[in-house]
C-alpha positions as CSV (number, residue, x, y, z in Angstrom):
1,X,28.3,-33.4,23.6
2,X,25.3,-32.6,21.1
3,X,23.2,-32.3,23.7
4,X,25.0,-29.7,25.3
5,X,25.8,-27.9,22.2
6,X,22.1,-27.5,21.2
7,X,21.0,-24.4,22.9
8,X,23.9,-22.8,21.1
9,X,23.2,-24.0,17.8
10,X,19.1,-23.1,18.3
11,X,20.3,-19.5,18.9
12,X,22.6,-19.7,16.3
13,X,20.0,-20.6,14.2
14,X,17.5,-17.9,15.2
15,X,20.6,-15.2,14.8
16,X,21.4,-16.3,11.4
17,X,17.9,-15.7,10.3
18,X,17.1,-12.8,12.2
19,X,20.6,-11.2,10.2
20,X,19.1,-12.5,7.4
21,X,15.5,-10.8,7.5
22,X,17.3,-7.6,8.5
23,X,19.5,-7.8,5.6
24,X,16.8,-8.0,3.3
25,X,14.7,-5.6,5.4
26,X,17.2,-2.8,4.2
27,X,17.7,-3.8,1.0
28,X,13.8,-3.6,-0.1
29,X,14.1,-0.4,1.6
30,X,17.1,1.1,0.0
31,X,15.7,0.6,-3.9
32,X,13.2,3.3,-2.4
33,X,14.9,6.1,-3.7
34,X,15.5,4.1,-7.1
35,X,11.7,3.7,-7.5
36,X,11.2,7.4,-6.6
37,X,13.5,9.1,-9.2
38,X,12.0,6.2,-11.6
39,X,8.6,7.1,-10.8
40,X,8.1,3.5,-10.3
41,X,4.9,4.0,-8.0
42,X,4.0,0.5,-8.2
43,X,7.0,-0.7,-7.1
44,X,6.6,1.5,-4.4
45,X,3.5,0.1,-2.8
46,X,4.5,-3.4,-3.7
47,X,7.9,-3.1,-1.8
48,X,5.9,-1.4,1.3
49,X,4.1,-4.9,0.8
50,X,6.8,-7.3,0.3
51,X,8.6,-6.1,3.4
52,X,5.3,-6.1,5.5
53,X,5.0,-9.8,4.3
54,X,8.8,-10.2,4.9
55,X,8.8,-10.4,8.7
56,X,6.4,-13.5,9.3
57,X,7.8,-14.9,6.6
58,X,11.4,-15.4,8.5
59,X,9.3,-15.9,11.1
60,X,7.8,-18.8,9.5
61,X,10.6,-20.2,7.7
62,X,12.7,-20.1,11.1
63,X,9.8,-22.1,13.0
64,X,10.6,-24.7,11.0
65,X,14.2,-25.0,11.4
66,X,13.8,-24.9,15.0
67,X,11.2,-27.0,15.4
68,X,13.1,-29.4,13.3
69,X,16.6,-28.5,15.0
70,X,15.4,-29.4,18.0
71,X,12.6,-32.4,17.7
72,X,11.4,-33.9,21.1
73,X,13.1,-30.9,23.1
74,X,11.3,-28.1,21.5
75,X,8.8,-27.8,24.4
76,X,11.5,-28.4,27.1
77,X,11.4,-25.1,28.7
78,X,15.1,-25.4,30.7
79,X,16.3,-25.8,27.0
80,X,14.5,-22.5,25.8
81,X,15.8,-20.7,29.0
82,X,19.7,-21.5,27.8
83,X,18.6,-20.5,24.1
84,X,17.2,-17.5,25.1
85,X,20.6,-16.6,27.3
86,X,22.7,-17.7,24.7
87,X,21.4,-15.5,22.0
88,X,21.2,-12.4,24.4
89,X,25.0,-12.9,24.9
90,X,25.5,-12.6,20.8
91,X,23.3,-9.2,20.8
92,X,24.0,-7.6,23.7
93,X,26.3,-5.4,21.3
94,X,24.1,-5.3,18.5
95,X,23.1,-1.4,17.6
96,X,19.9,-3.5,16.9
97,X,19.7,-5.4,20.0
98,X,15.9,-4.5,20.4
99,X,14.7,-5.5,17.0
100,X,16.9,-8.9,17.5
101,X,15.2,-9.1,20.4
102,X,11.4,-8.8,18.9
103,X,11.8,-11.3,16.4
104,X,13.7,-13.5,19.0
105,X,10.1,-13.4,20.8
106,X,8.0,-13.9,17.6
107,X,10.1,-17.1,16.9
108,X,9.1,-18.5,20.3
109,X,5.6,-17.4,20.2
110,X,4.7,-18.9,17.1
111,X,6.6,-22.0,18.1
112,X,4.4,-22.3,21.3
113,X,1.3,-20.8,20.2
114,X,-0.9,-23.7,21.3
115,X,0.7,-23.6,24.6
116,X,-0.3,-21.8,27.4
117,X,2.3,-19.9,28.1
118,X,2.0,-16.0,29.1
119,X,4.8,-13.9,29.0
120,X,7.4,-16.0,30.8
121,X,10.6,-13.8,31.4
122,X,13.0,-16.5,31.4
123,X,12.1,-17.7,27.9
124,X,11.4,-14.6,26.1
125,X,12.7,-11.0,26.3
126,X,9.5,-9.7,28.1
127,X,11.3,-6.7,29.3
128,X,13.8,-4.4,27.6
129,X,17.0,-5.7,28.6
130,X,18.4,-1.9,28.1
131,X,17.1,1.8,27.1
132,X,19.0,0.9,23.8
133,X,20.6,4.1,23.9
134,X,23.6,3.4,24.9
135,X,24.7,2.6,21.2
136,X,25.0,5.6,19.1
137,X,26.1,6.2,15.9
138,X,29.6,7.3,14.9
139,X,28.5,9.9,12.9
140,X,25.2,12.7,13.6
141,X,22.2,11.0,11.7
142,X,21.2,14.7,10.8
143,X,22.7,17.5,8.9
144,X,22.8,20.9,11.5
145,X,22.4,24.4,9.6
146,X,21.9,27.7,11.2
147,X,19.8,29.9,9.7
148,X,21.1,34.0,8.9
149,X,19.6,36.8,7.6
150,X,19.8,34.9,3.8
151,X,17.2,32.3,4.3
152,X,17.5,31.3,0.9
153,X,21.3,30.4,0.8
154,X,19.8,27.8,3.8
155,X,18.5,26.0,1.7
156,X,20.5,26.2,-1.3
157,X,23.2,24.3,1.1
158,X,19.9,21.5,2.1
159,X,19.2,21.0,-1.7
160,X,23.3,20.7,-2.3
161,X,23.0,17.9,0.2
162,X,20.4,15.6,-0.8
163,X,21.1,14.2,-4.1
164,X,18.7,12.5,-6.7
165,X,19.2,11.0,-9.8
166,X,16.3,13.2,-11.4
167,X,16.5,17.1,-12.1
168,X,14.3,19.6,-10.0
169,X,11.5,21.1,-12.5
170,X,12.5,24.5,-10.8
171,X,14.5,24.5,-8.3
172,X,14.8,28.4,-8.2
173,X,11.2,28.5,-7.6
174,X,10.6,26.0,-5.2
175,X,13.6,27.6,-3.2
176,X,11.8,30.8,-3.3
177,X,8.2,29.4,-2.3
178,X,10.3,27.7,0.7
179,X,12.1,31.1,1.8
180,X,8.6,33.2,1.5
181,X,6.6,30.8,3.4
182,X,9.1,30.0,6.3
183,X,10.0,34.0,6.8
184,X,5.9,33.7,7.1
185,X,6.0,31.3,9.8
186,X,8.7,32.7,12.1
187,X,6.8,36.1,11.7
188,X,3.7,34.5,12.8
189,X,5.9,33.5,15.9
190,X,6.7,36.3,16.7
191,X,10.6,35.5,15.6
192,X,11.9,39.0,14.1
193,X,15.9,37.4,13.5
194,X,16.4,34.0,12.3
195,X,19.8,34.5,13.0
196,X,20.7,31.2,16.1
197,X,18.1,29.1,14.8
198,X,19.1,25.9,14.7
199,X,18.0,23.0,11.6
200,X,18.5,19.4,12.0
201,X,18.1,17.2,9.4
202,X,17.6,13.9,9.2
203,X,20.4,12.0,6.4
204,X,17.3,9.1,5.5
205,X,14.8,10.3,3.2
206,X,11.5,9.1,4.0
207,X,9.7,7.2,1.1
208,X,6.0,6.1,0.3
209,X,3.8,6.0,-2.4
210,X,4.1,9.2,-5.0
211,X,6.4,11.2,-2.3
212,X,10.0,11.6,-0.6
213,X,10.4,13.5,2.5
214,X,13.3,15.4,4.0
215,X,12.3,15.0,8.3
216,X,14.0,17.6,10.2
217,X,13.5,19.9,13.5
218,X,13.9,23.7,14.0
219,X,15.3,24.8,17.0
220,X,13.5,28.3,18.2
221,X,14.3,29.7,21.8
222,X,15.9,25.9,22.6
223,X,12.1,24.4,21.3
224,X,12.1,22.0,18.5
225,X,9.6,22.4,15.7
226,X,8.9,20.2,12.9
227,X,10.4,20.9,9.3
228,X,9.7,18.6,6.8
229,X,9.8,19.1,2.7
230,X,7.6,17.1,0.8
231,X,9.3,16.5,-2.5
232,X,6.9,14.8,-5.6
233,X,8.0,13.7,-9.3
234,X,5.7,15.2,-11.4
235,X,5.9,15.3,-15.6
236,X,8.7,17.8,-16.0
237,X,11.0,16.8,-12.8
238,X,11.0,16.8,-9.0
239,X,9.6,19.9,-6.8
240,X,9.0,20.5,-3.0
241,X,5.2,20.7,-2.8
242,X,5.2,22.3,0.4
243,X,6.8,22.9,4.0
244,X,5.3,21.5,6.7
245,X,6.4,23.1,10.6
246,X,3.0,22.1,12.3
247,X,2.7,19.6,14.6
248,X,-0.5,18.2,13.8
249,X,0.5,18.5,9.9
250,X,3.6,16.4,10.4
251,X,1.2,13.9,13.0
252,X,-0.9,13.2,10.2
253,X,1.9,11.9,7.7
254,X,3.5,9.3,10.0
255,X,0.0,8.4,11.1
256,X,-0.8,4.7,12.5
257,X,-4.0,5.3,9.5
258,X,-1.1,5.1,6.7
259,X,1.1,2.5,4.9
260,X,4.9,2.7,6.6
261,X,7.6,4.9,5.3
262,X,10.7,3.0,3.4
263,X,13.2,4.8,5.0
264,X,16.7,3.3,5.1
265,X,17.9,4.0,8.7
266,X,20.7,2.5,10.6
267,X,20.8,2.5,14.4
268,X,16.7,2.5,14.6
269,X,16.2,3.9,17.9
270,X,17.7,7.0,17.1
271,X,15.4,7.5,14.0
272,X,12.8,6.9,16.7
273,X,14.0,9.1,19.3
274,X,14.4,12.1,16.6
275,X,11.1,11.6,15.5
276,X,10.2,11.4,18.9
277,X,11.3,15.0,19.2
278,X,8.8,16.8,17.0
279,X,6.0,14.8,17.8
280,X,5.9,13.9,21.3
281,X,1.8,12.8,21.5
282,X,2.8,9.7,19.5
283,X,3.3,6.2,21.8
284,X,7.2,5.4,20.5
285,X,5.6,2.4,19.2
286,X,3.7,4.3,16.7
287,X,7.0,5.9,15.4
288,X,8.9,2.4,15.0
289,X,5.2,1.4,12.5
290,X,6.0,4.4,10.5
291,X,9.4,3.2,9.8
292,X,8.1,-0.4,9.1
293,X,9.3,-2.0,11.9
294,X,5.4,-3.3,12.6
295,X,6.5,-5.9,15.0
296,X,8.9,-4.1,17.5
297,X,6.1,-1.1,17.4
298,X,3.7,-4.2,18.6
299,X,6.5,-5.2,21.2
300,X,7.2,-1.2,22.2
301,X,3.4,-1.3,22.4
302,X,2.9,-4.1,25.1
303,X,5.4,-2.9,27.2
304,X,4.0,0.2,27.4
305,X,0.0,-1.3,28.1
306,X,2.1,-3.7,30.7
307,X,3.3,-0.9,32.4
308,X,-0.7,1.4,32.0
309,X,-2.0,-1.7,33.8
310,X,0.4,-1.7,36.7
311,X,-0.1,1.4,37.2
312,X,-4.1,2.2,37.1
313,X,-7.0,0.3,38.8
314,X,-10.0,0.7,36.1
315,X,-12.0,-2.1,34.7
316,X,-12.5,-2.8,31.1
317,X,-16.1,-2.3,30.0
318,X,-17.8,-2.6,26.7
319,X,-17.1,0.2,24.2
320,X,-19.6,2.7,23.9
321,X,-22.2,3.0,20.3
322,X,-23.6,0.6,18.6
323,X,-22.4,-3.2,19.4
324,X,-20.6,-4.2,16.1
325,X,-22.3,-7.9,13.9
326,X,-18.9,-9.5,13.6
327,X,-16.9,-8.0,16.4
328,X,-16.8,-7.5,20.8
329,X,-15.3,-4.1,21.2
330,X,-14.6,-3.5,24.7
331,X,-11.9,-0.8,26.1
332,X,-9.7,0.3,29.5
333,X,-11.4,3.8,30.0
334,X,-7.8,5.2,31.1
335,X,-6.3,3.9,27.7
336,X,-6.5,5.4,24.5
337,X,-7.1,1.6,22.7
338,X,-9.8,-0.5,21.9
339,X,-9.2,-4.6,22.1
340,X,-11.6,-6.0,19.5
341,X,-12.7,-10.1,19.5
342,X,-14.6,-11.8,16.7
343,X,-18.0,-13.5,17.6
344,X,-18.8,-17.1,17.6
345,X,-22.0,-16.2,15.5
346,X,-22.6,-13.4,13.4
347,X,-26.4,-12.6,13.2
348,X,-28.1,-12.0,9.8
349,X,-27.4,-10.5,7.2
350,X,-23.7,-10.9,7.8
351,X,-22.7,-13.8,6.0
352,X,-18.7,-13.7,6.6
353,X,-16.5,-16.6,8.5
354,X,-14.2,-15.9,11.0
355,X,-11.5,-16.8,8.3
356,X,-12.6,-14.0,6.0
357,X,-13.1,-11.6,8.8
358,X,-8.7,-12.3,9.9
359,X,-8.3,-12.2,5.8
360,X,-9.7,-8.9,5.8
361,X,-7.5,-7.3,8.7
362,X,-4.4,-8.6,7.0
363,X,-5.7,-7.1,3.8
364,X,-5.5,-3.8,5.3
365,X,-2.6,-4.4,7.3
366,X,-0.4,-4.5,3.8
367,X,-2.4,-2.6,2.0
368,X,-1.9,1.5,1.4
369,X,-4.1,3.0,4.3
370,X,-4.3,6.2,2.6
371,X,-4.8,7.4,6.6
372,X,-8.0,6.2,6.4
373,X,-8.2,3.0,7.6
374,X,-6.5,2.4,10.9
375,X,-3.9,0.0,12.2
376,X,-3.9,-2.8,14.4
377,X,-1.8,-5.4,16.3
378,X,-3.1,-8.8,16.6
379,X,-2.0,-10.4,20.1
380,X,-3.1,-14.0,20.1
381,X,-3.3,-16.1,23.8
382,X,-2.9,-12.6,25.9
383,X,-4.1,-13.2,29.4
384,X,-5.5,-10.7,31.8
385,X,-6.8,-10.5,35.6
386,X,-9.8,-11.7,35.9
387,X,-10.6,-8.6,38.3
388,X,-9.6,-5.8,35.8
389,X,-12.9,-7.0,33.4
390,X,-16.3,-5.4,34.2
391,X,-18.8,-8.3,35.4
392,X,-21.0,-7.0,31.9
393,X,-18.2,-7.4,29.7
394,X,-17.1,-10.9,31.4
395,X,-21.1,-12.2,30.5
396,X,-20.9,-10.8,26.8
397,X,-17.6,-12.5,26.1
398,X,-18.9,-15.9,27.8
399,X,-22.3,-14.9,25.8
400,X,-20.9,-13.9,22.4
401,X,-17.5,-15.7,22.2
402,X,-17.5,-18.5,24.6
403,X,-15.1,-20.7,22.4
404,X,-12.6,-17.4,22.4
405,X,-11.9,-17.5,26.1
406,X,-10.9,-19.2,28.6
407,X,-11.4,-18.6,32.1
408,X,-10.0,-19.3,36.0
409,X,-9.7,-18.0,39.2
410,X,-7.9,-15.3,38.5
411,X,-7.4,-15.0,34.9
412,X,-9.1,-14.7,31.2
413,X,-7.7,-15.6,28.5
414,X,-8.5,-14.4,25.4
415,X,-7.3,-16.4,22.1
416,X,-7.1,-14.0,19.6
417,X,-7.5,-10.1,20.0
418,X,-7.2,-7.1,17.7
419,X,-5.9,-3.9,19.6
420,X,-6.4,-0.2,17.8
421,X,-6.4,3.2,18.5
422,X,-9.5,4.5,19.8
423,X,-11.5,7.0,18.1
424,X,-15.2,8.6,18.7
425,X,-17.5,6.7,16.5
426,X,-18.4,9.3,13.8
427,X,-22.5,8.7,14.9
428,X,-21.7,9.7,18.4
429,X,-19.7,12.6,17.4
430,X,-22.7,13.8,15.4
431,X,-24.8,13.7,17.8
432,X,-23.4,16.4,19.9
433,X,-21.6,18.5,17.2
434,X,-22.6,22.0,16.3
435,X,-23.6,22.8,12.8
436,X,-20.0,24.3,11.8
437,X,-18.4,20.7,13.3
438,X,-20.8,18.5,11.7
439,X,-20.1,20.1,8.2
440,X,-16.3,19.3,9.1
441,X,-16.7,16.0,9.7
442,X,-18.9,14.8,7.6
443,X,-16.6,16.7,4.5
444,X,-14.1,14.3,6.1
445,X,-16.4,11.1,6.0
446,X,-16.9,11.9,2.3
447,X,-13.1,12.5,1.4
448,X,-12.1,9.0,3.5
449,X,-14.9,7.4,0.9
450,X,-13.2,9.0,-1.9
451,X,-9.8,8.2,-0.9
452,X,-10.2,4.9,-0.2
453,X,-12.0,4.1,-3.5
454,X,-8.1,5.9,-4.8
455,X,-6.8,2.7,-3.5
456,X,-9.0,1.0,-4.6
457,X,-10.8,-0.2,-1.7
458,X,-14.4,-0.4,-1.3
459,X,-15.9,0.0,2.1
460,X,-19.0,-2.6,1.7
461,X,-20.6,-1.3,5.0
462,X,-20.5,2.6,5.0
463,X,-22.9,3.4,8.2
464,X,-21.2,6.2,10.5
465,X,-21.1,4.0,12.9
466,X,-18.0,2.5,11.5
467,X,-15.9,5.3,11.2
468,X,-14.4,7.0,13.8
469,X,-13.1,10.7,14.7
470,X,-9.9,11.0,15.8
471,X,-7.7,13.6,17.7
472,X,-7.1,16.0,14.5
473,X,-11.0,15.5,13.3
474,X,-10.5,13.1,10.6
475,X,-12.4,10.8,9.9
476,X,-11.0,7.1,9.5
477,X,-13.0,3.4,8.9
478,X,-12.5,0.8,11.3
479,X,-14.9,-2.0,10.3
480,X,-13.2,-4.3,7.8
481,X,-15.8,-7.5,7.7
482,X,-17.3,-6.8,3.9
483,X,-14.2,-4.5,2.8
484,X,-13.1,-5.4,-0.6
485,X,-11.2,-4.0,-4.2
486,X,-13.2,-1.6,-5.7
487,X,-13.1,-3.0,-8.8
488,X,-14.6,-6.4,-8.0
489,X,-17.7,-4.2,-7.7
490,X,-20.3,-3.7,-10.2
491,X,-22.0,0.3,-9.7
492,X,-25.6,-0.1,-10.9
493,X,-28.3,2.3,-11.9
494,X,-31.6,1.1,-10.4
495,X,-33.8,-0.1,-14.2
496,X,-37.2,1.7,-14.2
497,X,-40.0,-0.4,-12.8
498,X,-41.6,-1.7,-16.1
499,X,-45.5,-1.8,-14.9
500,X,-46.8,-0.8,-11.4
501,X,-46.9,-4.2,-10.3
502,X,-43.0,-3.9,-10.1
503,X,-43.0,-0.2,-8.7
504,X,-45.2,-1.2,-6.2
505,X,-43.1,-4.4,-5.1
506,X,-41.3,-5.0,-2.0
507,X,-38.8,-7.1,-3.0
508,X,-36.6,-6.3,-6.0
509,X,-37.9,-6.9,-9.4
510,X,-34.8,-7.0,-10.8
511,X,-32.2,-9.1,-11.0
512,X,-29.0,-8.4,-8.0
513,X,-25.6,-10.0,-8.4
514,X,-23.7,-10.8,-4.7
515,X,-21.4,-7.2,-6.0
516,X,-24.1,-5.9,-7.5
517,X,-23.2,-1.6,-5.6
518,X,-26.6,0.7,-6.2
519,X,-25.1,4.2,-5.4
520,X,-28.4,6.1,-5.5
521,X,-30.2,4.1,-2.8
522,X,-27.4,5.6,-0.1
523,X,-29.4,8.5,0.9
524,X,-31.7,6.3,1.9
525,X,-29.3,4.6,4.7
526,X,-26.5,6.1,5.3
527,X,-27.3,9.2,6.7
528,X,-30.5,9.7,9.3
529,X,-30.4,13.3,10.2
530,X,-32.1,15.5,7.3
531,X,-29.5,18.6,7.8
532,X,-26.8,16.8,7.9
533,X,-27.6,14.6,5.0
534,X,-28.0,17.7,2.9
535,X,-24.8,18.6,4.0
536,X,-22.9,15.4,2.5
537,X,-25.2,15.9,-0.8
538,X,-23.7,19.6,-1.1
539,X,-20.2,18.3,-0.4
540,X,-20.3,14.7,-2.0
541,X,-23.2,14.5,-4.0
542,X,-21.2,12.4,-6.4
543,X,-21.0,9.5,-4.3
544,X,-24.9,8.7,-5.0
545,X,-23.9,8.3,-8.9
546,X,-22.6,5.3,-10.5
547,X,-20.5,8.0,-12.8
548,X,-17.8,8.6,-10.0
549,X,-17.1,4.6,-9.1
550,X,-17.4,3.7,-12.4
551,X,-14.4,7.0,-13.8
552,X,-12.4,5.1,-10.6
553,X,-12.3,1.8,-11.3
554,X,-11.3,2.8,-15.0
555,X,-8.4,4.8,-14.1
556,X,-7.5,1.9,-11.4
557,X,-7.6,-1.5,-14.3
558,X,-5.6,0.8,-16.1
559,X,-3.0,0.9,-14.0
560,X,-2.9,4.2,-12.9
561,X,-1.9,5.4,-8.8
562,X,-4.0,7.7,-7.9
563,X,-2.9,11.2,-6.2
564,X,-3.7,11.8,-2.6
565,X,-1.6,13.5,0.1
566,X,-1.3,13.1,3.5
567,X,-1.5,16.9,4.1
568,X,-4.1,19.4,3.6
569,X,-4.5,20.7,0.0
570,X,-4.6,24.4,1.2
571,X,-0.7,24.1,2.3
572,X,0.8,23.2,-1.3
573,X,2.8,25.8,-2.9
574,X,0.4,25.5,-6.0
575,X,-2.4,26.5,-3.8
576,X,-0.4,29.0,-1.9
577,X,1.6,30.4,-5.1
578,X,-1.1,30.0,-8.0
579,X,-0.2,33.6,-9.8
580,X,3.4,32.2,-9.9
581,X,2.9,28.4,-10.5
């Protein structure tokens, strides 16, 4: 009787815990909006981290129970077949069926994960078992306004709407800023009545770090547009900082280089889908990150590269620059990712383990991104064709990484892999940029310096050839093997030589800790072209002086969150309206 009973219990098991991650899923997210009006900023970024955390941590936990649940028959595969059929039939009306779904896999992976298994469609949901659509919510998950000739009454009836337990500094104002720079914007497209157009406004406010943000759509000849009001907490009381209707404005908040919204949301795929909408360059995978459901955007993501590779015929092939110490980065030319592998030896002067090098990705992976450093998904065990890998990229694995691989006859299998977005490495951008672009982007490599250092993380290896360029010119790092806090550093001046016998020496004649930073020797390495080198010294001169890490870290041990913002300075209202400010 037990025995037949036990594939309903292990499901059981796995739903109670799923239910119970999702439960607490919503509740870090809802004491957002608490932590907003409270200006509780550091309660912020640790919530973005304790529900990052919170995921592998059910994970973990329900490992266990099933492993202990079912003893000697947890690698019986006809058992895992009824499990997994058992717990499809208790979500196949869930509005969540597809999240349920995702951790159902992570359970069995990381029960299995010294197996060889690949992705076996009787034992895990390797497919979407629906387009998740058909459940929709009883109500609209948006507010719908239509604009008339009073654009400010519009938004009087937006701001009547969302409610905060904090008072706007000027609310008058900011409702006058928003009116003047939206009757800009439809003149600039050529839109002489507002009258018909259509709002719709997301109900979920979208929070992270110093900022909340109303996410909506404007409807203009039937063609959605992006509207979205970053709202900040300053000393005397909440304003709107700006409106966003760009596309590439709104890209760059819900980037995969930034920490994920806490946004409290209810049937996820709508969220999704809506977002979907007004930015329809980003993979959907993307979108479900930036509402911090990491693992289903990991799971969204693999369907969609199973699908690429069914469908194209190109070989991967070793990525082009300069071959990375620590890591293999090869790529799929007709895919916009790179698929990173750690060495089996790093050559001098690296001096990292493998261990520190996965202790770094997670670092980044919970930490606030500032969209500067990019995201990744770690597969681990992912097999491929053997006939889809260049024979040069087959001999540098087997060279490089030989205890990372394994292959036959017609597959490779790779034991742990890091997948990210690829970008142009910001050396090989440089090299065929004009003047004009180089001074763009090399302003950019300076601010992703600063703004890292705002979080408080230190770089270690700054070389261009570890930052990238991506789609809207940013510039974002990608190599995380000697990234650290910025204030376990110690920024040095260089002591005057004493006597010539010390100017004159090669080696140091002073004394250098292991995190001993010397900020005045980077123009000696970091940048080789003269022009362009000038360039950074005009724009971030301040870099080569111990005065600017040093004013950081002091501001950082005393506990204060630093301001950046993941739009361009040049379209908030105190920019745009500084006589009236």
């Amino acid at each position: 009787m037990f025995q037949k009973l036990m594939p309903y219990e292990a499901a059981h098991l796995i739903l109670g815990q799923y239910l119970n991650y999702y439960h607490q899923f919503k509740r870090i997210t809802k004491r957002g909006k608490i932590r907003f009006e409270n200006k509780d900023w550091y309660g912020i970024q640790q919530a973005a981290k304790e529900r990052a955390q919170l995921y592998r941590e059910k994970v973990g936990e329900t490992t266990e129970e099933i492993q202990q649940f079912l003893g000697k028959e947890v690698d019986n595969y006809n058992v895992w077949r009824e499990i997994k059929d058992m717990y499809y039939e208790d979500i196949m009306n869930f509005n969540t069926r597809n999240i349920a779904e995702t951790f159902y896999n992570s359970v069995f992976r990381h029960i299995h994960r010294n197996a060889n298994i690949g992705a076996d469609e009787e034992l895990m949901f390797v497919n979407a078992t629906g387009s998740y659509r058909e459940y929709k919510s009883t109500e609209p998950i948006y507010y719908t306004f239509y604009l008339g000739k009073n654009l400010r009454s519009t938004f009087d009836q937006i701001f009547s709407l969302y409610n905060f337990d904090a008072s706007f500094e000027n609310l008058e104002r900011d409702t006058h800023y928003l009116t003047t720079s939206l009757s800009s914007s439809l003149k600039s497209l050529s839109v002489s009545n507002s009258a018909g157009i259509r709002l719709e406004i997301l109900k979920s406010i979208f929070f992270r770090n110093k900022g909340a943000y109303i996410v909506g759509r404007m409807y203009i000849y039937n063609r959605p547009y992006p509207f979205v009001l970053p709202i900040l907490h300053g000393d005397k009381g909440l304003f709107v900082d700006a409106l966003l209707l760009r596309y590439n404005d709104v890209s760059s908040i819900f980037s995969y280089n930034r920490s994920y919204f806490l946004t409290d949301v209810d049937i996820v795929h709508e969220t999704v889908d809506f977002l979907y909408s007004i930015m329809p360059t980003k993979s959907l995978g993307e979108l479900y990150n930036s509402i911090g459901f990491e693992k289903h955007g990991k799971t969204v993501f693999y369907r969609d590269f199973v699908r690429h590779l069914a469908r194209t015929e190109d070989k991967f092939v070793i990525a082009p620059g300069i071959p990375g110490m620590v890591m293999i980065v090869f790529t799929l030319p007709s895919y916009n990712m790179v698929f990173k592998m750690i060495r089996d030896r790093f050559a001098p002067p690296k001096n990292v383990t493998e261990a520190e090098v996965m202790q770094k990705y997670e670092l980044v992976n919970v930490h606030d991104r500032v969209g500067r450093m990019t995201d990744s998904h770690m597969f681990q065990n992912l097999a491929f064709d053997i006939q889809r890998f260049s024979p040069e990229l087959i001999e540098e694995l087997k060279k490089e990484a030989p205890s990372k691989i394994k292959i036959t006859k017609d597959t490779i299998e790779i034991k742990l892999l890091y997948v990210e977005k690829r970008m142009t490495p910001l050396n090989i951008y440089l090299e065929n940029a004009t003047l004009e672009e180089a001074r763009e982007v090399i302003d950019e490599y300076g601010k992703a310096i600063k703004e890292m250092a705002a979080v408080n993380i230190f770089p270690g290896d700054m070389l261009l050839k570890n930052f990238g360029v991506t789609r809207l010119k940013r510039v974002v790092f990608y190599d995380y093997d000697e990234i650290g806090f910025l204030t376990d550093y110690n920024f040095r001046r260089i002591p005057e030589p004493r006597d010539d016998d010390e100017e004159m020496a090669n080696e140091p004649y002073f004394h250098v800790g292991v995190n001993d930073i010397f900020p005045e020797e980077f123009p000696r390495f970091l940048i080789g072209d003269a022009k362009i080198r000038e360039i950074f010294h005009e724009l971030h001169g301040d870099l080569y002086d111990t005065k600017f890490w040093k004013d950081t870290q002091k501001k950082l041990k005393q506990g204060e969150i630093l301001d950046t913002f993941p739009y361009k300075e040049s379209l908030r209202f105190i920019n745009l309206f500084q006589s009236t400010f």
